[in-house]
N, CA, C and O atoms as a Tripos MOL2 file, in Angstrom:
@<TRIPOS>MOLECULE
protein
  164   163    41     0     0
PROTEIN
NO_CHARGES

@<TRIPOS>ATOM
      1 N         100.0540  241.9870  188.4530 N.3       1 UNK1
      2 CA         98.8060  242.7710  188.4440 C.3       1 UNK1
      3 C          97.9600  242.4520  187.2140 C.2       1 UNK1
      4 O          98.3260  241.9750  186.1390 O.2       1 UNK1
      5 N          97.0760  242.7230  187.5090 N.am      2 UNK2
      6 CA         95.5100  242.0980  186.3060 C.3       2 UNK2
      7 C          95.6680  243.5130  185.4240 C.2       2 UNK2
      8 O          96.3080  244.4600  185.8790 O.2       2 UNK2
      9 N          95.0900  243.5520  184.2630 N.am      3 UNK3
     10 CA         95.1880  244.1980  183.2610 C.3       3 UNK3
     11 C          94.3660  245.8540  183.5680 C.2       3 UNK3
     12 O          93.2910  245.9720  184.1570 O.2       3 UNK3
     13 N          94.9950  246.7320  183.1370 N.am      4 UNK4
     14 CA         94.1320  248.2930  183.3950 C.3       4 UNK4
     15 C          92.8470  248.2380  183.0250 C.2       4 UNK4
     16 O          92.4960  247.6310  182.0130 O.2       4 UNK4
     17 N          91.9570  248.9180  183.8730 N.am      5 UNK5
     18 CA         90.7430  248.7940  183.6310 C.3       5 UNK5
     19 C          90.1840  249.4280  182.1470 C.2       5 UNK5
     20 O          89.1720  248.9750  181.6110 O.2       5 UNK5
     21 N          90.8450  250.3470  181.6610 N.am      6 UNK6
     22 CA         90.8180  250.2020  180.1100 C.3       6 UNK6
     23 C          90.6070  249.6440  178.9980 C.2       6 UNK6
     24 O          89.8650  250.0180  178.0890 O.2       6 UNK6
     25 N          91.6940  248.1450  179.1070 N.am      7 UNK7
     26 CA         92.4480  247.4030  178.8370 C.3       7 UNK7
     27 C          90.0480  246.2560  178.8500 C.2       7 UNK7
     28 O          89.3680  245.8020  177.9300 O.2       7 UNK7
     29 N          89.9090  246.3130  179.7340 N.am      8 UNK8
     30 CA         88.9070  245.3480  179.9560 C.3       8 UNK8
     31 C          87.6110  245.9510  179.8040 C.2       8 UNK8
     32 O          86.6200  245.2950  179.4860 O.2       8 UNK8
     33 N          87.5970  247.3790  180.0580 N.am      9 UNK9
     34 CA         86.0270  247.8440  179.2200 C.3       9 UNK9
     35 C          86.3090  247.5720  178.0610 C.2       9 UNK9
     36 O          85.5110  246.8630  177.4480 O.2       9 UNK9
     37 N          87.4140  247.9980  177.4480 N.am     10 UNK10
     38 CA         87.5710  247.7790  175.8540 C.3      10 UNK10
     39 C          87.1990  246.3350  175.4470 C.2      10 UNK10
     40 O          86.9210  246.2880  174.2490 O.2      10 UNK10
     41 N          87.1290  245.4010  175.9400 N.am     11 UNK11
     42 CA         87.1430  243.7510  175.7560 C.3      11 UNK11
     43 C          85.8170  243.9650  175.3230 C.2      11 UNK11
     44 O          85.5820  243.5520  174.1870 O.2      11 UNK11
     45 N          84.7840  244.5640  176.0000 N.am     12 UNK12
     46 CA         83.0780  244.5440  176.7360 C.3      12 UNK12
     47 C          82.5140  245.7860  175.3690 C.2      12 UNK12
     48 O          81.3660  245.7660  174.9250 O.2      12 UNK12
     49 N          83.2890  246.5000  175.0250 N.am     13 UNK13
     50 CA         82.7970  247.5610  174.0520 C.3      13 UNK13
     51 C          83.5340  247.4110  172.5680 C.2      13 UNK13
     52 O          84.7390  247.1700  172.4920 O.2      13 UNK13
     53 N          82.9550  247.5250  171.7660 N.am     14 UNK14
     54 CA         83.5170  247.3510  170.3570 C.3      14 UNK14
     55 C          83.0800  248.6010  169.5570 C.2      14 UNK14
     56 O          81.9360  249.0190  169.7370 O.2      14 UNK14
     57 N          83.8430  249.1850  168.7490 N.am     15 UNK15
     58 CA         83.1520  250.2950  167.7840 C.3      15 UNK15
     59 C          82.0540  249.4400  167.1500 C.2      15 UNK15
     60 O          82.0560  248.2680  166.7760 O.2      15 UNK15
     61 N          81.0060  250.5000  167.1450 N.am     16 UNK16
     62 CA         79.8090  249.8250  166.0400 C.3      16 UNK16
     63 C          80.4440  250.1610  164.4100 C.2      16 UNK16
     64 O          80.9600  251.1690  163.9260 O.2      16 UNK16
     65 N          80.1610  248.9360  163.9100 N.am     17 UNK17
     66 CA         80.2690  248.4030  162.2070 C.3      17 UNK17
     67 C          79.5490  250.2740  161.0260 C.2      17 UNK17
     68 O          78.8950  251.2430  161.4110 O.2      17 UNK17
     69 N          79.7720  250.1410  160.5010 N.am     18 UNK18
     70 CA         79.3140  251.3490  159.8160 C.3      18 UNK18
     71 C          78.0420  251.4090  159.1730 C.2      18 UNK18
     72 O          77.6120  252.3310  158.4800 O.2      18 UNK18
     73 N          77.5050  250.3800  159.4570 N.am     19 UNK19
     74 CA         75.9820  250.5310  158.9820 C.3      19 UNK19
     75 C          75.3000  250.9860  160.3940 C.2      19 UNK19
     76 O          74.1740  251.4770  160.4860 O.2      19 UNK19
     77 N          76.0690  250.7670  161.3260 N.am     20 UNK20
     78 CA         74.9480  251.5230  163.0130 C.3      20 UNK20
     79 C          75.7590  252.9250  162.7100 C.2      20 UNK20
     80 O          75.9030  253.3630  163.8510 O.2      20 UNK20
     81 N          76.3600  253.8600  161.8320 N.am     21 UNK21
     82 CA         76.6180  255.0240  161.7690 C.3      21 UNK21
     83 C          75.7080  255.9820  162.2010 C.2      21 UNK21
     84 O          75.9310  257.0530  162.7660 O.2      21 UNK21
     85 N          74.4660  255.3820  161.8090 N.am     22 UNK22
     86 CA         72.9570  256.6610  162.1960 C.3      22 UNK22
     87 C          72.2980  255.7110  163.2690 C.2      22 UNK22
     88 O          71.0970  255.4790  163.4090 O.2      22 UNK22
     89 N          73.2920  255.2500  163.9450 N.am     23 UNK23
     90 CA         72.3520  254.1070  165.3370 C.3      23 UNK23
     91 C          72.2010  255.4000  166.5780 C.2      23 UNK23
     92 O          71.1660  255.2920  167.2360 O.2      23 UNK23
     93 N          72.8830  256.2950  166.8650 N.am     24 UNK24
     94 CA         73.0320  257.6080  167.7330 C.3      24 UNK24
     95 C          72.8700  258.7760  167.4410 C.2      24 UNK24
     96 O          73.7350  259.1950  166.6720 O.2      24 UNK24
     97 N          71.8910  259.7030  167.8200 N.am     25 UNK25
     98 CA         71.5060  260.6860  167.5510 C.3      25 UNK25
     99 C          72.5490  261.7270  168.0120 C.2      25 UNK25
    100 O          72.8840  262.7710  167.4540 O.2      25 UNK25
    101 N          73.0890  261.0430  169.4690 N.am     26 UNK26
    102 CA         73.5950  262.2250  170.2090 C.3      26 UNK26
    103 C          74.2810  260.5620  170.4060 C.2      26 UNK26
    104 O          73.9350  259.4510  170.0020 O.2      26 UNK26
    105 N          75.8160  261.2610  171.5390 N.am     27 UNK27
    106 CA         76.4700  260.3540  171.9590 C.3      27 UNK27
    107 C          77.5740  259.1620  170.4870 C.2      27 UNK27
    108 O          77.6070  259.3060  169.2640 O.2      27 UNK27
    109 N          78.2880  258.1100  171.3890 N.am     28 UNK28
    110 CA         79.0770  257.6770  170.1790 C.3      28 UNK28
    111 C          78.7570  256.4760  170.3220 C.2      28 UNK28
    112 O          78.8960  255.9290  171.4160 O.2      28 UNK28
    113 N          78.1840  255.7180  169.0710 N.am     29 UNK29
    114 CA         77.5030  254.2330  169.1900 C.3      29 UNK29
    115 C          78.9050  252.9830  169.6060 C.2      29 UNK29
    116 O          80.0610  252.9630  169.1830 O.2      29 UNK29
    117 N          78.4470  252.3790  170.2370 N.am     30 UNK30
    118 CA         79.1860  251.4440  171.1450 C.3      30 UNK30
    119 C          78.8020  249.8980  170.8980 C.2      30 UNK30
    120 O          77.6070  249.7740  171.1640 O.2      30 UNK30
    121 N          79.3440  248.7210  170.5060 N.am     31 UNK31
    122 CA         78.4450  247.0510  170.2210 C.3      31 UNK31
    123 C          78.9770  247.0770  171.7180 C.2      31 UNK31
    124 O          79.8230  247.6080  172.4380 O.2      31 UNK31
    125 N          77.7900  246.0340  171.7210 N.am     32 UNK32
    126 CA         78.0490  245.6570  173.2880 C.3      32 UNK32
    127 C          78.2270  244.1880  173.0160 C.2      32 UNK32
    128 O          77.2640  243.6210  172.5010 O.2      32 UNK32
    129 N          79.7110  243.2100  173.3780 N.am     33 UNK33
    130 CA         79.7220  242.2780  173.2550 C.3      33 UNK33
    131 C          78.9270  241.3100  173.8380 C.2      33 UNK33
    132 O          78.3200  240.4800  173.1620 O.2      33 UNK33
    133 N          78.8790  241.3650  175.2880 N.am     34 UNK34
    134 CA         78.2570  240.6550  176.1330 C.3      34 UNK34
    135 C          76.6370  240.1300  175.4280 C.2      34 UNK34
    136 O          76.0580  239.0620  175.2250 O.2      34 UNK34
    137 N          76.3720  241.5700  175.2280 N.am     35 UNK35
    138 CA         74.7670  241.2440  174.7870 C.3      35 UNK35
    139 C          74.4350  241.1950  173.1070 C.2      35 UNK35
    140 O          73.3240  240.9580  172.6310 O.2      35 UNK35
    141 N          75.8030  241.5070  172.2550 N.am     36 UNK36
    142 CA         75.5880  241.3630  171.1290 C.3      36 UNK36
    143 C          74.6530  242.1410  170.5620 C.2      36 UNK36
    144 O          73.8310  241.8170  169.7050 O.2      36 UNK36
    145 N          74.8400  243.3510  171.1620 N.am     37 UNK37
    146 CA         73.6350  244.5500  170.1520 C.3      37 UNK37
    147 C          74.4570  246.0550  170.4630 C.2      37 UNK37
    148 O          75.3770  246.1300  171.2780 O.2      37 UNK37
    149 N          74.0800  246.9220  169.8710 N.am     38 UNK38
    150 CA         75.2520  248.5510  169.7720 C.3      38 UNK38
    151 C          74.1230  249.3450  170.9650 C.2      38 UNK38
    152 O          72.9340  249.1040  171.1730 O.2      38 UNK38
    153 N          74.7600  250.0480  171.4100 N.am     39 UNK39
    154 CA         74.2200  251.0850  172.4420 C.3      39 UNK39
    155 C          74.6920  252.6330  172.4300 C.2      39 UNK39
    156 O          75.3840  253.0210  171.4880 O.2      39 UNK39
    157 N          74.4770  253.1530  173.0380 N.am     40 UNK40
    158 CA         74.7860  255.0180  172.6650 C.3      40 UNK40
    159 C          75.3320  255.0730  174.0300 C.2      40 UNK40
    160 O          74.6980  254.5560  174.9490 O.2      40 UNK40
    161 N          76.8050  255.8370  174.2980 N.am     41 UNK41
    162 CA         77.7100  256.1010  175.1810 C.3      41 UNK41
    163 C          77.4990  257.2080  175.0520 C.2      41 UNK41
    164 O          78.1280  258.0370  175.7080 O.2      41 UNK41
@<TRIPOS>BOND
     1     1     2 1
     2     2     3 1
     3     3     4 2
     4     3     5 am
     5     5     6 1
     6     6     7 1
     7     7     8 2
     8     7     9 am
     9     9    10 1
    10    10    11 1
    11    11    12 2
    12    11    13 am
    13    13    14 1
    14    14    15 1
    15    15    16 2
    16    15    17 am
    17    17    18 1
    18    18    19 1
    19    19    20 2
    20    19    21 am
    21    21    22 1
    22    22    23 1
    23    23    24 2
    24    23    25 am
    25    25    26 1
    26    26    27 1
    27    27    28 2
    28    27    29 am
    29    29    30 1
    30    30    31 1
    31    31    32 2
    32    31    33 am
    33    33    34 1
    34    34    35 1
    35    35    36 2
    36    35    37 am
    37    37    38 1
    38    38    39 1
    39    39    40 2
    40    39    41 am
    41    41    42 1
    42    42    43 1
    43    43    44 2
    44    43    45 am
    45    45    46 1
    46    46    47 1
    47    47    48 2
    48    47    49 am
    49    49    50 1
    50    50    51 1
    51    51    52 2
    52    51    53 am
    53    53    54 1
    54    54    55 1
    55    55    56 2
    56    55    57 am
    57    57    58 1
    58    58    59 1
    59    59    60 2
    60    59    61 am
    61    61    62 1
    62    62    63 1
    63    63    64 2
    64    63    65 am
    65    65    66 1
    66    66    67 1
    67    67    68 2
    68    67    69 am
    69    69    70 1
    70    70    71 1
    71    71    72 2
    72    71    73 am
    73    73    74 1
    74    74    75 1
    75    75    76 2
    76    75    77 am
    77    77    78 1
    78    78    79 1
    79    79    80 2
    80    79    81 am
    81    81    82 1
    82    82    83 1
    83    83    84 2
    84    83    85 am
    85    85    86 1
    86    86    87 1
    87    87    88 2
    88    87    89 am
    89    89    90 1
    90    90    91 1
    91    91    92 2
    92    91    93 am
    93    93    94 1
    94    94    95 1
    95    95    96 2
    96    95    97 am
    97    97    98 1
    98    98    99 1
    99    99   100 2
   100    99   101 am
   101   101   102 1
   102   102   103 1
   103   103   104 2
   104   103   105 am
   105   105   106 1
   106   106   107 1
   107   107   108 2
   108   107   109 am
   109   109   110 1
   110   110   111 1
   111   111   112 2
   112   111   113 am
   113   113   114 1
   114   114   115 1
   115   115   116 2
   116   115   117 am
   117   117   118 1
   118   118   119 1
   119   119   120 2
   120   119   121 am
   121   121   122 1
   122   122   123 1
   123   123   124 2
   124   123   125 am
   125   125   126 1
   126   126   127 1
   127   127   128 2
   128   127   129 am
   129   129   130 1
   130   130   131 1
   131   131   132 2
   132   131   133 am
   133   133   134 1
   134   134   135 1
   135   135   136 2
   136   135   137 am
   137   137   138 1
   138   138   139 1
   139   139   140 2
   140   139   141 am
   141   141   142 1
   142   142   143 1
   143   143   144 2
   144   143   145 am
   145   145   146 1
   146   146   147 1
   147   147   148 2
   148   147   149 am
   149   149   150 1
   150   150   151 1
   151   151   152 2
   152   151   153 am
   153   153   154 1
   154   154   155 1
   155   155   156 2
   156   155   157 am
   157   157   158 1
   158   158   159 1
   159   159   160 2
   160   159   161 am
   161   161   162 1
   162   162   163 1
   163   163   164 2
@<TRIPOS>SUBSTRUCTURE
     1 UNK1         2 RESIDUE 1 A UNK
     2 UNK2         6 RESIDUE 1 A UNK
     3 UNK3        10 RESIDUE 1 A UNK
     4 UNK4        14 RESIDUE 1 A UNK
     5 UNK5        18 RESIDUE 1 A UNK
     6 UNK6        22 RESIDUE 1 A UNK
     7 UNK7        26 RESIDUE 1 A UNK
     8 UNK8        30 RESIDUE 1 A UNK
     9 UNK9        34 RESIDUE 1 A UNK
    10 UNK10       38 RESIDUE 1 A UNK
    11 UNK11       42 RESIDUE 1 A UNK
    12 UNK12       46 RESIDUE 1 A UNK
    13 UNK13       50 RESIDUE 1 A UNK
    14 UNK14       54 RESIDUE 1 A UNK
    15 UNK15       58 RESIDUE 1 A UNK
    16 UNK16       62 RESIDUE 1 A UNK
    17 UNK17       66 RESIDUE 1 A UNK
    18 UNK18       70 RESIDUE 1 A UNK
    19 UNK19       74 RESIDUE 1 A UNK
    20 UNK20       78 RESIDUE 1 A UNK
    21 UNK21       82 RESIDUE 1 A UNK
    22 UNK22       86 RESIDUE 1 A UNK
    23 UNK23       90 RESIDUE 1 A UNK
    24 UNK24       94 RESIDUE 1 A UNK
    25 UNK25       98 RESIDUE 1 A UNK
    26 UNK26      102 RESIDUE 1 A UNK
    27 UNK27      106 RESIDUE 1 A UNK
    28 UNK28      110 RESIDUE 1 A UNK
    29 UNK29      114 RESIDUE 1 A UNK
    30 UNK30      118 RESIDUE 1 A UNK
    31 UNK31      122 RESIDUE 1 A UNK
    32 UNK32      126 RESIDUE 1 A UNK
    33 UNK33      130 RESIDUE 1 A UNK
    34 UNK34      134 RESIDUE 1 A UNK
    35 UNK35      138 RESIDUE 1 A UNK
    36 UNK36      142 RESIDUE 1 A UNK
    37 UNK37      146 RESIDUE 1 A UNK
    38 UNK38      150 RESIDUE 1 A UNK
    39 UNK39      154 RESIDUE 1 A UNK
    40 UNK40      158 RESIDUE 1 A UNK
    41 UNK41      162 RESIDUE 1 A UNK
């Protein structure tokens, strides 16, 4: 069997670095590998 789907959002999402600390007002800032920029989850 292929890996838990967990296992592979996690690949696609990275904690944002601590300078995007004030990147989210609301929600928990997220890097997005694919596209190489942080987003709000």
């Amino acid at each position: 069997p292929g890996p838990p789907v967990a296992a592979a959002v996690r690949s696609h999402f990275n904690d944002c670095p601590d300078s995007h600390s004030q990147f989210c007002f609301h929600g928990t800032c997220r890097f997005l590998v694919q596209e190489d920029k942080p987003a709000c989850v």
